[in-house]
MIVEX-527566 format. One record per residue: residue number from 0; residue in one letter; x, y negated, z of N, C-alpha, C in turn. Coordinates in Angstrom, 2 decimals. Example, Ala and Ser with C-alpha at 12.3 -4.5 7.8 and 13.67 -1.06 7.14 Angstrom:
REM residues 2
<atom num="0" residu="a" n_x="13.19" n_y="5.69" n_z="7.80" ca_x="12.30" ca_y="4.50" ca_z="7.80" c_x="13.20" c_y="3.30" c_z="7.80"/>
<atom num="1" residu="s" n_x="12.85" n_y="2.25" n_z="7.08" ca_x="13.67" ca_y="1.06" ca_z="7.14" c_x="12.90" c_y="-0.03" c_z="7.87"/>
***
This chain:
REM residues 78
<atom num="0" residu="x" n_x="-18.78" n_y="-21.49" n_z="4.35" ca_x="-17.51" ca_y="-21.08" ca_z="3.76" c_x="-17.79" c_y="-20.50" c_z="2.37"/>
<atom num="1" residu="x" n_x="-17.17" n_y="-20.73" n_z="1.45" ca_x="-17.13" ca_y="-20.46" ca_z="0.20" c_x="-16.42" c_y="-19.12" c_z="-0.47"/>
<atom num="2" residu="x" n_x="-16.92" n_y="-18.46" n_z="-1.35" ca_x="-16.18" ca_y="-17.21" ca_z="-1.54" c_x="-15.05" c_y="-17.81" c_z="-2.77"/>
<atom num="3" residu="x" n_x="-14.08" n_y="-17.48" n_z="-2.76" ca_x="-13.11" ca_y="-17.71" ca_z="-3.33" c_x="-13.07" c_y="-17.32" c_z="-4.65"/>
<atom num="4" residu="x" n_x="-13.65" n_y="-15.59" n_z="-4.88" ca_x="-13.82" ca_y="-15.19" ca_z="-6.25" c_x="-15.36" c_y="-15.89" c_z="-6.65"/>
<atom num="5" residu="x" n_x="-15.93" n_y="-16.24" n_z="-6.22" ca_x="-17.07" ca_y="-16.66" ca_z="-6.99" c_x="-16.72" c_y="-17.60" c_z="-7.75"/>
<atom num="6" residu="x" n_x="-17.93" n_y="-17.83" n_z="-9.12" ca_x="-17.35" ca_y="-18.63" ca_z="-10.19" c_x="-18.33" c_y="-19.26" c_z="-10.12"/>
<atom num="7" residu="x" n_x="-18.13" n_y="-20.26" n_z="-11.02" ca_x="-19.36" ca_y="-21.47" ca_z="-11.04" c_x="-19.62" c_y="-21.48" c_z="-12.66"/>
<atom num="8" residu="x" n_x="-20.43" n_y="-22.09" n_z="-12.91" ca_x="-21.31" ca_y="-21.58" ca_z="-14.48" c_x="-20.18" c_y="-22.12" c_z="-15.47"/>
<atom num="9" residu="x" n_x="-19.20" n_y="-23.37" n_z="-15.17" ca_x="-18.59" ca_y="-23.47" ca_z="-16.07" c_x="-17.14" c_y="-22.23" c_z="-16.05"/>
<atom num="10" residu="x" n_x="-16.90" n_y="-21.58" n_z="-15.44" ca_x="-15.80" ca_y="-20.99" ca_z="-15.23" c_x="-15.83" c_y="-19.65" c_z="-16.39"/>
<atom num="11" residu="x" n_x="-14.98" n_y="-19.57" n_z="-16.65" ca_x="-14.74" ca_y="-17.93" ca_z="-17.59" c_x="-13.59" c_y="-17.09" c_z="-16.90"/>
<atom num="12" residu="x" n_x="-14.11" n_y="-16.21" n_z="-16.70" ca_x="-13.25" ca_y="-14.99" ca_z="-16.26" c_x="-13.29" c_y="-13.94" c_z="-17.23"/>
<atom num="13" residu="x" n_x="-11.88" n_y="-14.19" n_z="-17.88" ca_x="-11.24" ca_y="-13.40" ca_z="-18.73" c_x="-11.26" c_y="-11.82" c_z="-18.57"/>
<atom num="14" residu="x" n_x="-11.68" n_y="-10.98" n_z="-19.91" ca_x="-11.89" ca_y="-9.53" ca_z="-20.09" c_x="-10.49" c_y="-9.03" c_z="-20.12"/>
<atom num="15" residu="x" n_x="-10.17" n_y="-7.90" n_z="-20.15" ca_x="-8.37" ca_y="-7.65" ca_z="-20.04" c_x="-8.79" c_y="-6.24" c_z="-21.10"/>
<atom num="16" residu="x" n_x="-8.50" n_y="-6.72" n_z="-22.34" ca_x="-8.55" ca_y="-5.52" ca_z="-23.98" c_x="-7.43" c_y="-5.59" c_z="-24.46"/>
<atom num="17" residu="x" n_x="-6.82" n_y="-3.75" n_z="-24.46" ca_x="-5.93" ca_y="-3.08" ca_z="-24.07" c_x="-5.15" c_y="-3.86" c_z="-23.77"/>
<atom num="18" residu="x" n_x="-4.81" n_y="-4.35" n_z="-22.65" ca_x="-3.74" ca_y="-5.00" ca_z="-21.54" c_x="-3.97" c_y="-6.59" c_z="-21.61"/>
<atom num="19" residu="x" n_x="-4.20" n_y="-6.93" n_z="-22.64" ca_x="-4.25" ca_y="-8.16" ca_z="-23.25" c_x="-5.89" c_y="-9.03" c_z="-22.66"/>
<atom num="20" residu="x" n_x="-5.18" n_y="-10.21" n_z="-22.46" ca_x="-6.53" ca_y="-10.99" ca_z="-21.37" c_x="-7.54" c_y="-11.72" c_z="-22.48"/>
<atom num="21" residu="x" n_x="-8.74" n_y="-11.88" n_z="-22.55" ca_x="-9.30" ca_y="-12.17" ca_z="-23.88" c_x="-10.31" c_y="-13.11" c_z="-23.15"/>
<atom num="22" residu="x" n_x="-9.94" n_y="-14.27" n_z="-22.71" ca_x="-11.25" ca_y="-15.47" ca_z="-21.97" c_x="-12.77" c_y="-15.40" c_z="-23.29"/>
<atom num="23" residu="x" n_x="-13.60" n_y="-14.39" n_z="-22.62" ca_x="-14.90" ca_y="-14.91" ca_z="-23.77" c_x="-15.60" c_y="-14.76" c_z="-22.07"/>
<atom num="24" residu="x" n_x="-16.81" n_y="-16.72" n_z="-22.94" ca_x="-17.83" ca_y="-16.91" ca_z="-21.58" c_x="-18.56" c_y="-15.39" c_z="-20.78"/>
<atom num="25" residu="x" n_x="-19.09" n_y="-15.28" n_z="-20.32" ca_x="-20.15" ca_y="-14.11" ca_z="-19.41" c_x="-21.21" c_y="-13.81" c_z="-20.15"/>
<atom num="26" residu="x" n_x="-21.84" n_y="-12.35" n_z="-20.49" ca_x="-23.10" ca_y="-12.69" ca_z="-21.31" c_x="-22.83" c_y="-11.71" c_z="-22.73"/>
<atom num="27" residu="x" n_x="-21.26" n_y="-11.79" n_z="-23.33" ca_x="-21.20" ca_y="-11.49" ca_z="-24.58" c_x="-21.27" c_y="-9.57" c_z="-24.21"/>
<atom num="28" residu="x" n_x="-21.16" n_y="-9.26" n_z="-25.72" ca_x="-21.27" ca_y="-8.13" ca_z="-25.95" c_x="-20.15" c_y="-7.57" c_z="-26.71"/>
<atom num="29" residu="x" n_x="-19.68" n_y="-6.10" n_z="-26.59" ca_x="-18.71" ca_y="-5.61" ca_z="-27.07" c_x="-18.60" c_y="-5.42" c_z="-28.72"/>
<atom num="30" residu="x" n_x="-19.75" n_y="-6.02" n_z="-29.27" ca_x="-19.86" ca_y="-6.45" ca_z="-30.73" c_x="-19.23" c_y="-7.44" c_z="-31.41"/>
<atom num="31" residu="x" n_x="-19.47" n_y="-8.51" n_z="-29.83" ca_x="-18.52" ca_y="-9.57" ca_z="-30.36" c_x="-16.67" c_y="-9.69" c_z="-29.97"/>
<atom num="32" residu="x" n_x="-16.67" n_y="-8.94" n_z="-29.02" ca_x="-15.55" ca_y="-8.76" ca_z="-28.47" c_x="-14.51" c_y="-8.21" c_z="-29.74"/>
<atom num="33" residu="x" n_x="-15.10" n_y="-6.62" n_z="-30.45" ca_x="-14.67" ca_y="-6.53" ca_z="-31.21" c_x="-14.72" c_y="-7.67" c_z="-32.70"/>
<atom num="34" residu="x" n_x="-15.70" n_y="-8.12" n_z="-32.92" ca_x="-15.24" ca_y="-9.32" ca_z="-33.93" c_x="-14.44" c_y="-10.25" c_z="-33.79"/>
<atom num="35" residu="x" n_x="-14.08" n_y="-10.56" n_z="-32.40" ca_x="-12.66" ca_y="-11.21" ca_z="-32.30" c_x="-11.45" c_y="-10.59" c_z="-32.46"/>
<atom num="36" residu="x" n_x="-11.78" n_y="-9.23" n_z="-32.46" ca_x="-10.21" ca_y="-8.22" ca_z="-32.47" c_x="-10.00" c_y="-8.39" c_z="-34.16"/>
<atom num="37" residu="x" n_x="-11.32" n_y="-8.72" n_z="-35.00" ca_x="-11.20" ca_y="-8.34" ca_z="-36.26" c_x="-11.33" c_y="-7.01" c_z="-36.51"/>
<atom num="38" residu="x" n_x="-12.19" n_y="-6.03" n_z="-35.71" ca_x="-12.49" ca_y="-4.77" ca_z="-35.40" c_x="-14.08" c_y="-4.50" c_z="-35.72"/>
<atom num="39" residu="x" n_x="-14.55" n_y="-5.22" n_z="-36.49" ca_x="-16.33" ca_y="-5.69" ca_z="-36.18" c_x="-17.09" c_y="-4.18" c_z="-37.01"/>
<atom num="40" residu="x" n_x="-16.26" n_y="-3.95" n_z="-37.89" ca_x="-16.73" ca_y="-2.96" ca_z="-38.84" c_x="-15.77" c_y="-1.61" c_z="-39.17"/>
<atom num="41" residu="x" n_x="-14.75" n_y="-1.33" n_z="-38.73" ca_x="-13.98" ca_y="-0.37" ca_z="-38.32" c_x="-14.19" c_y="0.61" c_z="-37.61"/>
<atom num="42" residu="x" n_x="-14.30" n_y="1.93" n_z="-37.64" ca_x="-14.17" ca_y="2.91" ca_z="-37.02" c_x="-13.89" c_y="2.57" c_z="-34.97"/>
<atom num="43" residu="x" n_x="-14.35" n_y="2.58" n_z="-34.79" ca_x="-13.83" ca_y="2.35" ca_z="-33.03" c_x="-13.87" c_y="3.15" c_z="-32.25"/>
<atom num="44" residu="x" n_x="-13.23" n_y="3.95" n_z="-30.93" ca_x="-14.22" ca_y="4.57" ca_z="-29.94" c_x="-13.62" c_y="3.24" c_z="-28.39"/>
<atom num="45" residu="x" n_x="-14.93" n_y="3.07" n_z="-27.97" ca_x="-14.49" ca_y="1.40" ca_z="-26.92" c_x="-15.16" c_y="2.33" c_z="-25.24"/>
<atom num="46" residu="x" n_x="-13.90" n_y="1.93" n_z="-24.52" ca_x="-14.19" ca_y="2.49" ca_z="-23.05" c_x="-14.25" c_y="0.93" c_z="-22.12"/>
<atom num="47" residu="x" n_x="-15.49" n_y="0.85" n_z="-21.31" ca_x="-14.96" ca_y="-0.60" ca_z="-20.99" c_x="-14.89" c_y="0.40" c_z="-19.14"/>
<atom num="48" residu="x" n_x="-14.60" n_y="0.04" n_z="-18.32" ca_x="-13.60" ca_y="0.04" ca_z="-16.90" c_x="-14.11" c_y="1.88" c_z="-16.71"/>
<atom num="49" residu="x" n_x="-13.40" n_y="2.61" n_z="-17.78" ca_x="-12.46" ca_y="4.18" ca_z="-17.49" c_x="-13.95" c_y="4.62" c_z="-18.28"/>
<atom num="50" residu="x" n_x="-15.37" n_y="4.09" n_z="-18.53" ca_x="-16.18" ca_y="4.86" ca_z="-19.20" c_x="-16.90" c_y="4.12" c_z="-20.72"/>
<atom num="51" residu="x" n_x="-16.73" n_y="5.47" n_z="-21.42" ca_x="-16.78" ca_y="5.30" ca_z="-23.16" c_x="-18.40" c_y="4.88" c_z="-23.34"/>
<atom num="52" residu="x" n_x="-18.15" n_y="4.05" n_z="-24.44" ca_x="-19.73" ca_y="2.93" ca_z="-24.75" c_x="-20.15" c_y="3.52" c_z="-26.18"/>
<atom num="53" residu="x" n_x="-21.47" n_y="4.43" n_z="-25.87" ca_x="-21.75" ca_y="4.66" ca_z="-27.25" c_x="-21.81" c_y="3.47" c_z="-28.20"/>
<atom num="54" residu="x" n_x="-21.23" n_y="3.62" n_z="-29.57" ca_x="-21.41" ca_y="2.36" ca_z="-30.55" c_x="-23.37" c_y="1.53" c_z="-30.75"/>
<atom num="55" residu="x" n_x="-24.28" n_y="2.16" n_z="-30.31" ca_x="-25.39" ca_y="2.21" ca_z="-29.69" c_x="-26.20" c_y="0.95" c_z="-29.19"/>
<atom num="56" residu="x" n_x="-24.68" n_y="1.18" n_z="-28.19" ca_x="-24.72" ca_y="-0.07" ca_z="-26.76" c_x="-23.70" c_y="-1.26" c_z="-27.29"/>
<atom num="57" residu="x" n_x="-23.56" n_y="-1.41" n_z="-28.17" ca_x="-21.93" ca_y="-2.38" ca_z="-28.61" c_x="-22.61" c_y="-4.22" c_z="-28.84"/>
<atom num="58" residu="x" n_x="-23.80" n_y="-3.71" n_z="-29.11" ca_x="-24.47" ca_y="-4.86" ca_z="-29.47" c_x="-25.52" c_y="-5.74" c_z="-28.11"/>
<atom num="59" residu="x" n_x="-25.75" n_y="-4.55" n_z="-27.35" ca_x="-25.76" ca_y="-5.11" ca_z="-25.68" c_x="-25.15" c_y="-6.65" c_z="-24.74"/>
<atom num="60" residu="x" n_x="-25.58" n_y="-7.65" n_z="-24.76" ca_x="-24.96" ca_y="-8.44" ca_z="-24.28" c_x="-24.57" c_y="-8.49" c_z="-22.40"/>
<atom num="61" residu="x" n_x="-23.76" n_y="-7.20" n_z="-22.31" ca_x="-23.40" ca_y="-6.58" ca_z="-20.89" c_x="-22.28" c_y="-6.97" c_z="-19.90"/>
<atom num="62" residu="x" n_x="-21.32" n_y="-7.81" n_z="-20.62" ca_x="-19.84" ca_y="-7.93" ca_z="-20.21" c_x="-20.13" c_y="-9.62" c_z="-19.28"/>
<atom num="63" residu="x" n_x="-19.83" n_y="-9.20" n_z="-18.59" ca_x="-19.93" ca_y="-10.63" ca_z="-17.13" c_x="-18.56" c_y="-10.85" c_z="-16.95"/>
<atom num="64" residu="x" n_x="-17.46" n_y="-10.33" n_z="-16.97" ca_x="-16.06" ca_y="-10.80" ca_z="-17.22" c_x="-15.53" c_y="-9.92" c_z="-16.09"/>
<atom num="65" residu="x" n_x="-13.74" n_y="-9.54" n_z="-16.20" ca_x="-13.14" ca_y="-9.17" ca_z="-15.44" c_x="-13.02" c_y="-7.56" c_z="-16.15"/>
<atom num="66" residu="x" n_x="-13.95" n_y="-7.30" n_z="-16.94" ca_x="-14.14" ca_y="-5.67" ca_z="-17.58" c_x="-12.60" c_y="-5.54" c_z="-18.28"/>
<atom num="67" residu="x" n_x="-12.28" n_y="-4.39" n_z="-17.97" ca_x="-11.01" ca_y="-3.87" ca_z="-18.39" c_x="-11.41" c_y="-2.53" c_z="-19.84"/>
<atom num="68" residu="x" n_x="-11.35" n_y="-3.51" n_z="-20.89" ca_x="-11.60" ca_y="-2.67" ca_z="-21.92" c_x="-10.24" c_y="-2.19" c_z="-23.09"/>
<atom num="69" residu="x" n_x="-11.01" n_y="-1.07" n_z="-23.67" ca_x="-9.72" ca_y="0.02" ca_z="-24.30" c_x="-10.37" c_y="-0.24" c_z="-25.56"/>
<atom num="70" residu="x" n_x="-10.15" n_y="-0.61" n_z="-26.55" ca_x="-10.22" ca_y="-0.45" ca_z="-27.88" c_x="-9.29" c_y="0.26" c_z="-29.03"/>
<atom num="71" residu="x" n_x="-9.75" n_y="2.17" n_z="-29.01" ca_x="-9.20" ca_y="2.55" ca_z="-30.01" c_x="-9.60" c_y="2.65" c_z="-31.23"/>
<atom num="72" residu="x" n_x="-8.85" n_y="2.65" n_z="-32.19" ca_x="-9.07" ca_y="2.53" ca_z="-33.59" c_x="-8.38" c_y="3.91" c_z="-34.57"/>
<atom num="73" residu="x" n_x="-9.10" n_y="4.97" n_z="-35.57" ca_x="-8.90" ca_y="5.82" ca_z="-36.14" c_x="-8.21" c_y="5.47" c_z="-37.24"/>
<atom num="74" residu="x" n_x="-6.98" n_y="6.16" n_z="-37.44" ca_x="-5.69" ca_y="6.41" ca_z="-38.43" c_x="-5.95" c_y="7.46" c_z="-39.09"/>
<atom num="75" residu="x" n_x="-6.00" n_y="7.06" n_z="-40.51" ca_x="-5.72" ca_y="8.24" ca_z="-41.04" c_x="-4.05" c_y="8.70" c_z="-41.54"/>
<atom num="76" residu="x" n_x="-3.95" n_y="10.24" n_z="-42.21" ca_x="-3.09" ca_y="9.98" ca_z="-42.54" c_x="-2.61" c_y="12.03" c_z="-42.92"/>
<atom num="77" residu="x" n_x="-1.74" n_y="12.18" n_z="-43.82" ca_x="-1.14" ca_y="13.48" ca_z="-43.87" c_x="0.11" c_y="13.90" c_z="-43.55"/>
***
């Protein structure tokens, strides 16, 4: 019998950044995640499922899919 959630190498299971579903293959890193936001060089603080990723670890290729990530971004302003 077959597990139902299991994936097979061609399959992508989509990251969910802030609410929004973002299909990148298994493998990538929150470096690139943010270069798809257009976030690559911006100020960030990034929580991926409820715990915060030092900028450190951003370049880590850690994310296997399904990660529920928060990408905030600093405003300035008076």
């Amino acid at each position: 019998m077959s597990d139902p959630d299991a994936l097979t190498s061609d399959q992508v299971r989509p990251l969910l950044v802030n609410g929004r579903s973002c299909p990148l293959p298994p493998g990538r890193s929150l470096a690139e995640v943010l270069g798809a936001a257009g976030l690559a060089h911006r100020p960030v603080a990034v929580e991926v499922d409820g715990e915060v990723v030092p900028r450190s670890r951003f370049d880590e290729p850690s994310l296997v899919g399904g990660e529920r990530i928060e990408i905030v971004t600093f405003v300035g302003g008076g």
